[in-house]
C-alpha positions as CSV (number, residue, x, y, z in Angstrom):
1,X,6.8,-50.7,-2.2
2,X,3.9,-49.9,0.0
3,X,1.7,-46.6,0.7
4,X,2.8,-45.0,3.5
5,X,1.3,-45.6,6.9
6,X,-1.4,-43.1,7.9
7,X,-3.1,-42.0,11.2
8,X,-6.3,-42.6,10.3
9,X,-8.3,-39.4,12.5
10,X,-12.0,-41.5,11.8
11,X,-10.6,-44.8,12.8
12,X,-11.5,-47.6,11.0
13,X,-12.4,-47.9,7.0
14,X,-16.4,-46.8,7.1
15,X,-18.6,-49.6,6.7
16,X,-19.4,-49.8,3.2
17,X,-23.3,-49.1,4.1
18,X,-21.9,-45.8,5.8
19,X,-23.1,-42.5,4.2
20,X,-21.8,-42.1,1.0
21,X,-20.6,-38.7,1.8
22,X,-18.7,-40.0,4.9
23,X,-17.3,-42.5,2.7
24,X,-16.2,-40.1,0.4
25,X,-14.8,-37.9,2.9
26,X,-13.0,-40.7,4.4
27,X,-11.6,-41.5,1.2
28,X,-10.2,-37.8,0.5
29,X,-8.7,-37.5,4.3
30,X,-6.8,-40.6,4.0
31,X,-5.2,-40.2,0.9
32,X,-4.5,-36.5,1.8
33,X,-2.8,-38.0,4.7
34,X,-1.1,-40.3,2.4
35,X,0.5,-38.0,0.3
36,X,1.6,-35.7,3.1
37,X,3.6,-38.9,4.5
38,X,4.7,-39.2,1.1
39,X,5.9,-35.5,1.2
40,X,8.1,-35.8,4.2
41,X,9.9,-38.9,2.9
42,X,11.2,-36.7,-0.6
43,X,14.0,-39.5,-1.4
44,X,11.3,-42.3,-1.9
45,X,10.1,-41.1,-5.4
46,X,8.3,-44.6,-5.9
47,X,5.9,-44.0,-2.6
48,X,5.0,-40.2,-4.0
49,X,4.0,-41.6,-7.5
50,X,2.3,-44.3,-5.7
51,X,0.0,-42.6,-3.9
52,X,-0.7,-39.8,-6.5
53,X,-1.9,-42.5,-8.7
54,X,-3.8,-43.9,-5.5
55,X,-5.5,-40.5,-5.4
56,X,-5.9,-39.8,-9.3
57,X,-7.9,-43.1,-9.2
58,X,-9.6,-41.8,-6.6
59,X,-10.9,-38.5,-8.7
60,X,-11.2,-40.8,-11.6
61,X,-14.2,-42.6,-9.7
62,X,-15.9,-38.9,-9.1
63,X,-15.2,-38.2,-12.4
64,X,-17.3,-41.8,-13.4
65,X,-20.1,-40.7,-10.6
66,X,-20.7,-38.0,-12.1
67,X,-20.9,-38.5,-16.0
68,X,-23.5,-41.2,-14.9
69,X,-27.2,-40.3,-16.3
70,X,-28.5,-41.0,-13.2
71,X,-25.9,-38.3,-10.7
72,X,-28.3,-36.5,-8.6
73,X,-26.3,-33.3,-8.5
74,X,-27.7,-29.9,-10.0
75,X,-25.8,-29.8,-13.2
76,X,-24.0,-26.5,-12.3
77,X,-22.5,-28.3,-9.1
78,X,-21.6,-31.5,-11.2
79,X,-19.7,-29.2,-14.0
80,X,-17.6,-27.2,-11.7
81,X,-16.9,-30.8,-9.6
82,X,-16.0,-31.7,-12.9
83,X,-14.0,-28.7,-13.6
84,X,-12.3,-29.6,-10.2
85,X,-11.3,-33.2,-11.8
86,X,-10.1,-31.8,-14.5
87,X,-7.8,-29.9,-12.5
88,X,-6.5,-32.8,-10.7
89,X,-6.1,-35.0,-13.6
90,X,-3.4,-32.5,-15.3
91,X,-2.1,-31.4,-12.0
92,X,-1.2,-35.2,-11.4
93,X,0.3,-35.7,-14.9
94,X,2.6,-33.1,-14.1
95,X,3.8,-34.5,-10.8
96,X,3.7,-37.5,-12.2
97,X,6.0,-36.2,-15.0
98,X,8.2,-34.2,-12.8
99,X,7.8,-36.0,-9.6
100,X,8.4,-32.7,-7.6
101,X,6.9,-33.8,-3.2
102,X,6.2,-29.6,-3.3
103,X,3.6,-30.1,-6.4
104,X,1.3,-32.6,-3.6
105,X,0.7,-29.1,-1.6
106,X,-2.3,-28.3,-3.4
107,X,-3.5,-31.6,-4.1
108,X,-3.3,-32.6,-0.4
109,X,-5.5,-28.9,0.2
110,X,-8.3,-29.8,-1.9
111,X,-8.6,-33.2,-0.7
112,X,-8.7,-32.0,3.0
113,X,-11.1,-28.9,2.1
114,X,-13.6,-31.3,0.0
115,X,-13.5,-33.9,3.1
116,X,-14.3,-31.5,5.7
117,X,-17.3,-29.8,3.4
118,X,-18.4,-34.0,2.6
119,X,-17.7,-35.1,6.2
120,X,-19.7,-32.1,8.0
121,X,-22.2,-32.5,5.5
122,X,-22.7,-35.8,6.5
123,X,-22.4,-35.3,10.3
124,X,-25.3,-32.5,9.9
125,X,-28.3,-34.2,11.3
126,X,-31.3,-33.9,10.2
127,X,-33.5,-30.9,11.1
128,X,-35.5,-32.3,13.8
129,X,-39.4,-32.6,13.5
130,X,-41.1,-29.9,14.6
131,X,-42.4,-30.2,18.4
132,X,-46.4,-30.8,19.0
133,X,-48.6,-28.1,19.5
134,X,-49.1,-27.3,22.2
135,X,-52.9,-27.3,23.5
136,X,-54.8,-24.2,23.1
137,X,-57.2,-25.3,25.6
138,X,-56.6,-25.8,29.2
139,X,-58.2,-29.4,30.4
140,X,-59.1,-29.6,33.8
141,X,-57.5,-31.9,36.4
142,X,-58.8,-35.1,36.5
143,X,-58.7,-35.3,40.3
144,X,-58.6,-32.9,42.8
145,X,-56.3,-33.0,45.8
146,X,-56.4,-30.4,48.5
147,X,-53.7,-28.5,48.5
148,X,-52.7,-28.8,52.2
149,X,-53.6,-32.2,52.7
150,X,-51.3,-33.2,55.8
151,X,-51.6,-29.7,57.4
């Protein structure tokens, strides 16, 4: 059986040299999406506990980025991410040992809330340089016109 289908709001899968953070987002938004197709089809238990173990691996792959020696988060960011993860990962077990379409409620919330804070994160542009002096010295015209030439 298949994941269900999605409207994908970003459009096509981000190019894989895309942001990171887009990436990311993307990746939270359509398997949010996902499981709130998943919701409103409650007989098709095998779709549900497809697509919560489509978004556990999901966390499972934060949960990798961020035990690596080289993640770049501050370490109190990374530990309550990884608090997060911890969250999902029992959260999951339990739908996935009471497959219950109610339990994807808060699963499908902290997806959507991570991808808007990743996906506006990423859309931020960067603070632009900072405009050129101006002169603090008047030069003067380099030719001089009358003022009422024609008149």
């Amino acid at each position: 059986m298949s994941l269900p289908p999605s409207s994908n709001p970003f459009g096509t899968t981000p190019a894989a040299s895309a942001n990171p953070r887009q990436i990311e987002g993307w990746a939270l938004t359509e398997t949010a999406l996902r499981m709130s197709a998943a919701q409103k089809d409650p007989g098709n238990e095998a779709a549900l506990l497809q697509v919560v173990r489509l978004n556990w691996r999901l966390w499972t792959i934060f949960q990798a980025s961020l035990f690596d020696p080289d993640c770049p988060l501050p370490a109190d960011l990374r530990d309550n991410i990884l608090s997060l993860c911890n969250f999902v990962d029992k959260h999951t077990a339990g739908i996935i040992s009471d497959p219950d379409p109610g339990m994807l409620d808060i699963l499908i919330s902290i997806n959507h809330e991570l991808a808007d804070g990743l996906l506006n994160t990423a859309a931020t542009p960067a603070p632009a340089a900072e405009p050129a002096a101006a002169p603090t010295t008047l030069e003067p015209p380099t030719t001089l016109e009358p003022k009422n030439a024609g008149a």
